[in-house]
Each structure stands twice: as C-alpha cells, then as structure tokens.
C-alpha positions in Angstrom: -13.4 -68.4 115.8 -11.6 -66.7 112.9 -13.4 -69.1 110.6 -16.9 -67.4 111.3 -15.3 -64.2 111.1 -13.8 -64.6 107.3 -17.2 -66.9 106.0 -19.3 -63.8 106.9 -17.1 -61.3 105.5 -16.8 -63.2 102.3 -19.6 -61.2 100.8 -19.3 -57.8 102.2 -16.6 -55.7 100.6 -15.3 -56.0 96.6 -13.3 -58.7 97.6 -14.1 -62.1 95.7 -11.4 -64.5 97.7 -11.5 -68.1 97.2 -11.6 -69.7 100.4 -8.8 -72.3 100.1 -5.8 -73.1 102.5 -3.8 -69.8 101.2 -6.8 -67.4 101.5 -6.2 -66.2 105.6 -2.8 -65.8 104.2 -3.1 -63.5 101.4 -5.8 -61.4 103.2 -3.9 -61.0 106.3 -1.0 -60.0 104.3 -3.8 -57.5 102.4 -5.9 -56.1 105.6 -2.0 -55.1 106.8 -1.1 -53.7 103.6 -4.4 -51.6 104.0 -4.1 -50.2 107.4 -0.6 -49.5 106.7 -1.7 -47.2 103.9 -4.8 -45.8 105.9 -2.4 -44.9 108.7 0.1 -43.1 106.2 -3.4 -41.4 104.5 -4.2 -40.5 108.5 -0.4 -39.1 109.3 -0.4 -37.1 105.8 -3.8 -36.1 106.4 -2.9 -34.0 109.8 -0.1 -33.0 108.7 -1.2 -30.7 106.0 -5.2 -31.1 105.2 -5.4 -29.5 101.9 -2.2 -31.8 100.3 -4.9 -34.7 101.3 -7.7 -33.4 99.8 -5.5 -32.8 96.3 -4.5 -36.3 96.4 -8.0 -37.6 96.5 -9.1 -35.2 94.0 -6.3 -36.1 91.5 -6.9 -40.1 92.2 -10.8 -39.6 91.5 -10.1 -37.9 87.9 -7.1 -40.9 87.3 -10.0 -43.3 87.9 
C-alpha cells in the first residue's frame, strides 16, 4: 500500500529521493520534521499575524 503511495509521489514535489531500503526512513523522518514546522508556522501565525507575515518577508529577501 505505502509502496504505491511513495512511487507516485516520487515526482511531484522538489524532492529527488533515491528509492533504496533507507528512503521510507529518511522521508518519514522529513514529512515529520515538516509538519512539525508547519504546525509551529500555524501556532505563530494565530498568535500574532503580522510577526508571520515579517518572517516570510524577511526569508523571501534571505533567499
């Protein structure tokens, strides 16, 4: 089942994973790492809107 899942999402996002024996590993490890960091974004976000927004701004010039 979760091999279907991973093959077709191979080629959606950036990500260029090798599929080899470590792969579910590492992107388990990485989708958590993500939503962890989505949720704090979400948390921050209703907290105080505008601190949000400055943070966003400030990462788009960084990059």
């Amino acid at each position: 089942m979760n091999d279907g899942a991973s093959s077709s999402r191979r080629g959606g996002g950036g990500e260029t994973v090798v599929m080899d024996q470590g792969q579910r590993r590492s992107s388990c490890g990485f989708k958590i790492a993500q939503l962890g960091i989505e949720a704090f974004f979400f948390r921050e976000a209703r907290r105080k809107p505008q601190g949000i927004l400055r943070l966003k701004s400030q990462n788009s010039k960084i990059a």
